[in-house]
C-alpha positions as CSV (number, residue, x, y, z in Angstrom):
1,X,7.4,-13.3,-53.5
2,X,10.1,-10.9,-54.7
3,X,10.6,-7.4,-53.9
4,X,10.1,-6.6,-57.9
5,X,7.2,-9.3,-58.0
6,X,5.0,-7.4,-55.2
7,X,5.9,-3.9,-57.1
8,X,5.4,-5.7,-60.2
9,X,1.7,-7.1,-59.0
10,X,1.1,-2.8,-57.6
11,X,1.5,-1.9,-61.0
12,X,-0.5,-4.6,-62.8
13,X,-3.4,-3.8,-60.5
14,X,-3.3,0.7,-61.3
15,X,-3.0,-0.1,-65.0
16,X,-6.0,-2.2,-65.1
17,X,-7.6,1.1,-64.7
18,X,-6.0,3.8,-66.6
19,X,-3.8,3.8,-69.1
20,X,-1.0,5.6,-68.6
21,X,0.9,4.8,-65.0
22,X,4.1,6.4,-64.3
23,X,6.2,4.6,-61.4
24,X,9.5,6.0,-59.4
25,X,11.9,4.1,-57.5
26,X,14.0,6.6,-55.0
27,X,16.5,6.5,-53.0
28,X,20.1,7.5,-52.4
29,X,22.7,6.7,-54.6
30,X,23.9,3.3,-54.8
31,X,20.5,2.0,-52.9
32,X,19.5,-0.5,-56.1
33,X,17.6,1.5,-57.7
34,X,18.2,0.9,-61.1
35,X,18.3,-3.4,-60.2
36,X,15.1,-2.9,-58.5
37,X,13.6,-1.2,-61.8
38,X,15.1,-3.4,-63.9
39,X,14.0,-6.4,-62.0
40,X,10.3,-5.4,-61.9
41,X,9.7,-4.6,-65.6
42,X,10.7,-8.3,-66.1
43,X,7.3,-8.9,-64.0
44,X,5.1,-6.7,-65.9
45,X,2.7,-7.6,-68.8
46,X,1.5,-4.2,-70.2
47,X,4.0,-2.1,-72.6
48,X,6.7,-0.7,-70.6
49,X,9.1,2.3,-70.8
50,X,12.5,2.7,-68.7
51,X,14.2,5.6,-68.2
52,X,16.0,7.2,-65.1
53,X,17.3,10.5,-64.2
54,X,20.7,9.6,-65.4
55,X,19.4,11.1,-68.8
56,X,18.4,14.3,-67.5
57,X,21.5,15.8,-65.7
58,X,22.3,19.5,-66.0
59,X,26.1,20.1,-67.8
60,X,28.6,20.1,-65.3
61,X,29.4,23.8,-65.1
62,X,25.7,23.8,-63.4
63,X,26.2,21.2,-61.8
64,X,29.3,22.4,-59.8
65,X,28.5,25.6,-59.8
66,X,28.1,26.3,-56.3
67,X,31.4,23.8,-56.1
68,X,32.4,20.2,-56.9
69,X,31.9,18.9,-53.2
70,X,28.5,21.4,-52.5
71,X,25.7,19.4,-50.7
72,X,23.3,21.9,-51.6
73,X,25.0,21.8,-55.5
74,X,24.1,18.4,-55.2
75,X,20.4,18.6,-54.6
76,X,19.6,21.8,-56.2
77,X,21.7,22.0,-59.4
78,X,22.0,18.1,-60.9
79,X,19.2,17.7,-63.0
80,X,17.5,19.5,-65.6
81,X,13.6,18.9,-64.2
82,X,12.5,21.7,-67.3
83,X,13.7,18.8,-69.7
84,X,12.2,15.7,-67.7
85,X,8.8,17.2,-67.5
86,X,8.0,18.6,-70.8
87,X,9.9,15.6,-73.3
88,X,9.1,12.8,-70.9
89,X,6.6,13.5,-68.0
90,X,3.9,15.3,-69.4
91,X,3.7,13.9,-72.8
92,X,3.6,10.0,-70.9
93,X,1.1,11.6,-69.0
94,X,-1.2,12.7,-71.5
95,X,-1.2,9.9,-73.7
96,X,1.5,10.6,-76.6
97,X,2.6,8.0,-78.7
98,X,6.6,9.6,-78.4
99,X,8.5,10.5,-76.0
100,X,12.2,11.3,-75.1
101,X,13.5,9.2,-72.2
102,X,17.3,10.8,-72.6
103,X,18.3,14.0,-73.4
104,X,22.3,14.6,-72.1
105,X,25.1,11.9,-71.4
106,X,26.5,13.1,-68.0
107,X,29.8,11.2,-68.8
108,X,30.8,12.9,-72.0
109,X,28.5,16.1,-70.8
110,X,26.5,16.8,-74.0
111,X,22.8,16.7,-75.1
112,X,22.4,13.8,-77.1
113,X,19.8,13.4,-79.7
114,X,18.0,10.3,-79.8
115,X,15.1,8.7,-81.0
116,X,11.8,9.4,-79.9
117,X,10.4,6.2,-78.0
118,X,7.3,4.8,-78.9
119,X,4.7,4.2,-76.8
120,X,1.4,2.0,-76.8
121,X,-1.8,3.5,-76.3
122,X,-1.7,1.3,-72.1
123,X,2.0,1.6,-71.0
124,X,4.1,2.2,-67.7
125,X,6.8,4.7,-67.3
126,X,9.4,3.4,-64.8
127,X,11.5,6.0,-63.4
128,X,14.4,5.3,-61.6
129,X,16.9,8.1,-60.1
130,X,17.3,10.5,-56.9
131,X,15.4,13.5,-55.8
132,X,12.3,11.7,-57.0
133,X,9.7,12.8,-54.3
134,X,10.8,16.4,-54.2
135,X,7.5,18.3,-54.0
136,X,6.9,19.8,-57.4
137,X,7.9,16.3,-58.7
138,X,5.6,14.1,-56.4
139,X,1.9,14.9,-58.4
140,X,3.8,13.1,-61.7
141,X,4.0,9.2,-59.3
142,X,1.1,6.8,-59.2
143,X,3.3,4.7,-58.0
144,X,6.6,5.7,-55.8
145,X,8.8,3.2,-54.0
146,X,11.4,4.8,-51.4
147,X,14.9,2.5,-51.1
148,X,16.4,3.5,-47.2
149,X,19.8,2.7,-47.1
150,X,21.6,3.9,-44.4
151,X,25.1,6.3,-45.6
152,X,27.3,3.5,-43.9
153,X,26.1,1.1,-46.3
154,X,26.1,3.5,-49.0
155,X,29.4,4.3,-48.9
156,X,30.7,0.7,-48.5
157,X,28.4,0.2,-52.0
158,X,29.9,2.6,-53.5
159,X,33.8,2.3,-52.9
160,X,33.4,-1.2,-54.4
161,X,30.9,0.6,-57.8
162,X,32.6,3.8,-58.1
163,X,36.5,3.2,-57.7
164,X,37.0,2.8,-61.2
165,X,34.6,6.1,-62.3
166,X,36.0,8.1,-59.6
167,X,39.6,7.4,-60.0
168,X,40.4,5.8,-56.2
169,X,38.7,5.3,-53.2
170,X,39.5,8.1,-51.7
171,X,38.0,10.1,-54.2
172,X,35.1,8.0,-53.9
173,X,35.0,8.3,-50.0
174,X,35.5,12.2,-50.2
175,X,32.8,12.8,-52.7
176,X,30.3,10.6,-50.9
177,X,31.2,12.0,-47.3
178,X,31.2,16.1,-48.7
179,X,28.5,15.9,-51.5
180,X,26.7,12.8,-51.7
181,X,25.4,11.8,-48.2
182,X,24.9,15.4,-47.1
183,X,23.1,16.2,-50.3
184,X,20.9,13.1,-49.6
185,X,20.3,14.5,-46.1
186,X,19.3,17.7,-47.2
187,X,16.9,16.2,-49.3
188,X,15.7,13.7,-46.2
189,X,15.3,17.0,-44.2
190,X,13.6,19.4,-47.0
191,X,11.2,16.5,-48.8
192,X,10.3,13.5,-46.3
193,X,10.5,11.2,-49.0
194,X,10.2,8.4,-46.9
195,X,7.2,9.7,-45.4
196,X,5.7,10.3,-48.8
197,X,6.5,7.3,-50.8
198,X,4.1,5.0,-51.1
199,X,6.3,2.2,-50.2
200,X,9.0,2.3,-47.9
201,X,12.0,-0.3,-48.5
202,X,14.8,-1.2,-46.4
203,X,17.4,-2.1,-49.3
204,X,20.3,-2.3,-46.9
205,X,20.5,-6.1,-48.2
206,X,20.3,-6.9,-51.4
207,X,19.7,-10.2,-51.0
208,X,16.6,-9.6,-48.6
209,X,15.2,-6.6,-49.2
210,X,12.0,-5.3,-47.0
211,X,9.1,-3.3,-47.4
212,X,8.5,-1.9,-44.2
213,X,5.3,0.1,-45.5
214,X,3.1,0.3,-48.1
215,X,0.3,2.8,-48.4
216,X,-3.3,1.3,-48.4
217,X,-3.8,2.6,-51.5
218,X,-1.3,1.1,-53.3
219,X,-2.5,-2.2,-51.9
């Protein structure tokens, strides 16, 4: 069975008993999480909804306010939270046949105005990004999945994914080594998130990905 298949079968199982289920995949950048997501709503039967915190960034003077290379800029200052809960989060959560699952492109860094999405009365919201699991966040999961990857292999992920975006690899290497990997290990240190996902994957292999725990209750 597949990584996506067994997260695929979790998620089958909560909506049989509620219908609305709202499912995160964390992890640092470049773990797989938007694969993984993509992979496992190819497994599921009831309505779906993608969307990932990629829609949801803060504009870039925020962003960098505290400075382009800022760990703590990073963490604190990305993403516009106000935004995710009250046009996606919430109205998911309490049933509404819309929703907004984008509201600014980060590359062109405007809002964007796009249709609402609609929803079925049963459906699944699944959430991919960074930063998931920080605490004011966590109460929104039924479901949360964790990606470890350790910064070696992130880096090495993301010279070869981010060259082009970046402009070189060194600009890839320095943004990863100032803001990236310390910003992920401020967020490590402050939220646990492996301690509070409900699974726990090593991604370090694509190819062979594995869960190392999974809470009973999401058995």
């Amino acid at each position: 069975m597949t990584l996506a298949e067994r997260i695929g079968m979790l998620i089958e199982r909560l909506a049989s008993d509620s219908p609305r289920i709202l499912v995160c995949i964390d992890g640092p950048d470049a773990a797989g999480k938007t694969t993984v997501a993509d992979a496992v709503v190819r497994h599921l039967a009831v309505p779906w909804l993608r969307a990932s915190i990629d829609g949801f960034h803060q504009p870039r003077a925020d962003r960098v306010e505290k400075g382009s290379l800022s760990p703590a800029g990073y963490f604190h200052d990305s993403f516009n939270y106000v935004a995710l809960t009250e046009e996606l989060l919430f109205p998911f959560q309490a049933g509404a046949r819309f929703v907004q699952n984008r509201v600014f492109d980060w590359r062109a860094d405007v809002p964007v105005e796009v249709e609402p999405r609609p929803l079925a009365d049963r459906a699944v919201l699944v959430f991919d990004g960074v930063f998931l699991l920080r605490p004011e966040r966590r109460r929104f999961w039924d479901l949360s999945v964790y990606l470890r990857v350790p910064p070696r292999v992130v880096l090495e992920r993301a010279l070869v994914r981010d060259a082009g975006a970046l402009g070189s690899s060194d600009e890839v290497r320095q943004r990863y080594e100032d803001r990236y990997l310390p910003g992920q290990a401020l967020y490590r240190a402050e939220c646990d998130p492996e301690g509070h996902a409900d699974v726990l994957v090593d991604n370090s292999d694509f190819s062979n990905p594995v869960v190392i725990r999974q809470a009973p209750d999401a058995s």
